[in-house]
N, C-alpha and C positions, 0 to 999 in steps of 0.2 A: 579574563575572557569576557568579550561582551556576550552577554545571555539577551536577545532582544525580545519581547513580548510577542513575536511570532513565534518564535518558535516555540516557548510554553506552551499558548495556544496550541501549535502542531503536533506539542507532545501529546496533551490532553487529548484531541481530536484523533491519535493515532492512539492512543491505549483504550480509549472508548468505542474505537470501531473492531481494533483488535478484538473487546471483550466481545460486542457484539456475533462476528462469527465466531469466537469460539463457542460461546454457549448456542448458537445454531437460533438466534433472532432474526437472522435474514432467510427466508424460508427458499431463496430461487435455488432450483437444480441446477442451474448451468453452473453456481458457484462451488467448484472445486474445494481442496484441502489448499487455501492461501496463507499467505504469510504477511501482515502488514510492515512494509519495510523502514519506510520514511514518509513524510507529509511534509510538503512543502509548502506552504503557506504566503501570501503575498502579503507586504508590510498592514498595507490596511488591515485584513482580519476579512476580508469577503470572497476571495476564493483559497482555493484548497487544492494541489492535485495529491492525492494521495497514491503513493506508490506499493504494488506488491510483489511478490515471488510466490512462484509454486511449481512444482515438478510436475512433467506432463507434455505434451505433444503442443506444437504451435495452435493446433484446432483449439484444443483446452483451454489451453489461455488464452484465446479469443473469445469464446463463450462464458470463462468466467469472468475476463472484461467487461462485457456486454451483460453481464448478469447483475455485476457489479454496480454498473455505471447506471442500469435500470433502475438498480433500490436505491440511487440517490437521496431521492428526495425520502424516503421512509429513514434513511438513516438523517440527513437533516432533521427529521422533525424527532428522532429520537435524541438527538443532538441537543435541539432545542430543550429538550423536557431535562434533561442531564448537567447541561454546561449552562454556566450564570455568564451568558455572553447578550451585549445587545441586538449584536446582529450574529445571525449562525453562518458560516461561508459557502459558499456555493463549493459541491467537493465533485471533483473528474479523477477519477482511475486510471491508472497506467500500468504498463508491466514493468517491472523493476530488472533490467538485464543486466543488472554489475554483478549480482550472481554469479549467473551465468557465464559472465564475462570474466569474470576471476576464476571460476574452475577452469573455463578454455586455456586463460593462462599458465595455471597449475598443470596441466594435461601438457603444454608444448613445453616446458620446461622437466616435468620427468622423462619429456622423449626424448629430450637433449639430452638429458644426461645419463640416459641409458645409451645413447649411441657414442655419446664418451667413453665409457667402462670396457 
């Protein structure tokens, strides 16, 4: 398997932010109980979208997008102090819906096969 140096990057960049909320370094309210999913990372190393999940009403996870996307730049510069990178990448948050999207499928498939039985 090719292992490409983004994605390393990505991994690092996702377990670092991970750590960051779970020990509760990001101070904003609007950020919910999140889940870092994946990081997608462009070949270069200068942007970043980083992707999450977290349970909760569609409002929710717009505000904790929006809370998210706000403490950008504080997580880059935590970034920077943490990761031996020359350039740190620019990071944008997204809501992660494969989630989501795999239970809806789990959900139509027990109903099928409950009206089978």
């Amino acid at each position: 398997m090719d292992y490409k140096r983004s994605d390393r990057v990505g991994d690092l960049v996702k377990e670092e932010i991970a750590s960051m909320i779970q020990r509760g370094e990001i101070k904003d309210p609007r950020i919910g109980f999140v889940t870092i999913t994946k990081v997608g990372m462009r070949r270069d190393l200068k942007h970043a979208k980083v992707f999450f999940s977290m349970l909760g009403t569609p409002e929710e996870r717009r505000k904790s997008n929006a809370g998210l996307n706000s403490a950008s730049g504080y997580i880059r510069r935590v970034l920077a102090k943490r990761l031996k990178l020359k350039q740190i990448p620019t990071i944008v948050f997204e809501f992660d819906e494969s989630i989501e999207y795999s239970s809806h499928i789990e959900k139509v498939i027990k109903d099928l096969k409950k009206e089978s039985a």
